[in-house]
C-alpha positions in Angstrom: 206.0 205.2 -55.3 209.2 202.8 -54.3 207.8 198.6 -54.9 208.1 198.1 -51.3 205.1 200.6 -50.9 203.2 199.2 -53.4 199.5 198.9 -51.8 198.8 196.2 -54.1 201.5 194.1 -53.2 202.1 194.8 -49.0 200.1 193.8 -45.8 197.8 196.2 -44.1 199.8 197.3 -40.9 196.7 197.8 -39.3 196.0 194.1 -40.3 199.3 192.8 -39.0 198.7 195.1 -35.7 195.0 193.8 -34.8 196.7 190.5 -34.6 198.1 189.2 -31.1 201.6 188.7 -30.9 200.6 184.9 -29.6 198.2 184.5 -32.3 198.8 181.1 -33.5 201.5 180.2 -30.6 200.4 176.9 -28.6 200.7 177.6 -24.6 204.2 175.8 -23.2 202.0 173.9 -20.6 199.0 171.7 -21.6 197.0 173.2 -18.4 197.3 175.2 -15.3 198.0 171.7 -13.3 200.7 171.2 -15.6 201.8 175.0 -15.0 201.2 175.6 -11.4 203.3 171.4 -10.6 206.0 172.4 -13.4 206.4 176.0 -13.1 204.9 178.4 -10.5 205.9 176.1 -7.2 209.3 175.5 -8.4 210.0 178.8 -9.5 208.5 180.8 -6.9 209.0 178.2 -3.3 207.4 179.4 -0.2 207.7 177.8 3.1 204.5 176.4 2.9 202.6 176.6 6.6 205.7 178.4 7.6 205.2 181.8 9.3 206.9 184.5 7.1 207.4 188.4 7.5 204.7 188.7 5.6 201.8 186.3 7.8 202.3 182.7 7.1 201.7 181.0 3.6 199.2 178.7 3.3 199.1 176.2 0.4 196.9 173.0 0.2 198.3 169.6 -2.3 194.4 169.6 -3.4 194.4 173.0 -4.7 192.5 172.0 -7.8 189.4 171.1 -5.1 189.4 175.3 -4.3 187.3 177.0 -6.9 188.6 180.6 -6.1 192.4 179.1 -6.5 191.6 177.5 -9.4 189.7 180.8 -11.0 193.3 183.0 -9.6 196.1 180.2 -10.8 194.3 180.0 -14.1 194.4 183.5 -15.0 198.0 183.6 -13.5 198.7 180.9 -15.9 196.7 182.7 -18.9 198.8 186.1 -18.2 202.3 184.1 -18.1 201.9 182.3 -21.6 201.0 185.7 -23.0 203.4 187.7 -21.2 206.1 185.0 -21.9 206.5 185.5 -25.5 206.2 189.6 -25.5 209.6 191.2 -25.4 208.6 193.0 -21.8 205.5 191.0 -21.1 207.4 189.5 -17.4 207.2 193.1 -16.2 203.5 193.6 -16.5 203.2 190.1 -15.1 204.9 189.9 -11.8 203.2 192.5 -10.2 199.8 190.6 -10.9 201.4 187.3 -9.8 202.7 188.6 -6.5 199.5 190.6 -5.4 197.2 187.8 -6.3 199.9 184.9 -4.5 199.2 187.2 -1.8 195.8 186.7 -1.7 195.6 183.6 -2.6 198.1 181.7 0.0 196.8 184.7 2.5 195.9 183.5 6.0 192.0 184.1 5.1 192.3 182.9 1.1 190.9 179.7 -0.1 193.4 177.7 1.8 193.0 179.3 5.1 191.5 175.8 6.5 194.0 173.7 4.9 197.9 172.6 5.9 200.5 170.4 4.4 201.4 166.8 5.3 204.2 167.8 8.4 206.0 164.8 9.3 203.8 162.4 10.9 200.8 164.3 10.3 199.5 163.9 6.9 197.6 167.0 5.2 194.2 168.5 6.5 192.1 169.8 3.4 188.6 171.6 4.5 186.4 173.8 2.1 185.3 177.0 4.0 181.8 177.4 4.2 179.9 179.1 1.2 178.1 182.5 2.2 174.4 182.7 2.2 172.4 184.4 0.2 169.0 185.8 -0.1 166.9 186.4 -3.4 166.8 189.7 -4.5 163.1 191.0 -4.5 161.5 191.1 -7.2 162.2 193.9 -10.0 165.5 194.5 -8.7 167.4 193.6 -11.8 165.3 195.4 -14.1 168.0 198.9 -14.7 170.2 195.7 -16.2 167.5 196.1 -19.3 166.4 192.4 -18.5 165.3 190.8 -15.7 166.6 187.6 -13.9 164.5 186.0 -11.0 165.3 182.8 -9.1 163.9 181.3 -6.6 164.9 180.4 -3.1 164.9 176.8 -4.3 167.1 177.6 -6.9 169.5 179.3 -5.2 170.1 176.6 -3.0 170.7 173.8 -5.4 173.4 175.7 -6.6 176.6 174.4 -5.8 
């Protein structure tokens, strides 16, 4: 046995393979404001409240108020700082980024009641309306293996 095959004396490939190629990397933004200001809107422009071939793009300047916008850009931003630092990570990547900017800036996405400052108009942010929802009966839950009740009450103080 050659020294460079000495078990005694080299890593465990297995070891070196279980570990991430970003393990230990810090992200190149501090947060997904920092990311979506810094990197996503200057690198990918849309005529925002424009109409495109494509519908028109909607964007609101208080997207951090938009919970669904803020669950989609963060795991946009999550995906890029991985994929950034992987040989071929952009190509995984892009496709994700473009269905989901889709959806996102989509005439019925979070920003669908929303519209930039136009001139003299200065922007319009609305929140759509949450969906109602009714309590499950009871036992419903159980083929879960435990089972979670709430009340009416509790449903509703739910923000």
């Amino acid at each position: 046995m050659s020294a460079n095959h000495n078990p005694d004396t080299m890593t465990s490939s297995t070891e070196d393979a279980a570990q991430p190629a970003t393990a230990g990397l810090k992200p190149q933004y501090p947060n997904v404001e920092a990311w979506v200001r810094d990197y996503l809107l200057p690198s990918f422009p849309r005529p925002a409240g424009e109409l495109g071939a494509t519908g028109r793009w909607r964007w609101c300047e208080q997207w951090w108020r938009h919970d669904e916008a803020v669950t989609i850009l963060t795991a946009l931003w999550y995906g890029w700082e991985h994929s950034a630092v992987q040989t071929l990570g952009m190509l995984d990547w892009l496709p994700r980024l473009y269905h989901l900017l889709a959806i996102l800036a989509s005439d019925d996405g979070p920003f669908r009641l929303c519209s930039p400052t136009a001139g003299d108009l200065s922007a319009r942010h609305e929140m759509p309306a949450v969906a109602d929802v009714v309590a499950a009966p009871a036992g419903w839950w159980q083929w879960w293996g435990t089972e979670v009740t709430s009340t009416d009450s509790e449903l509703a103080s739910h923000p």
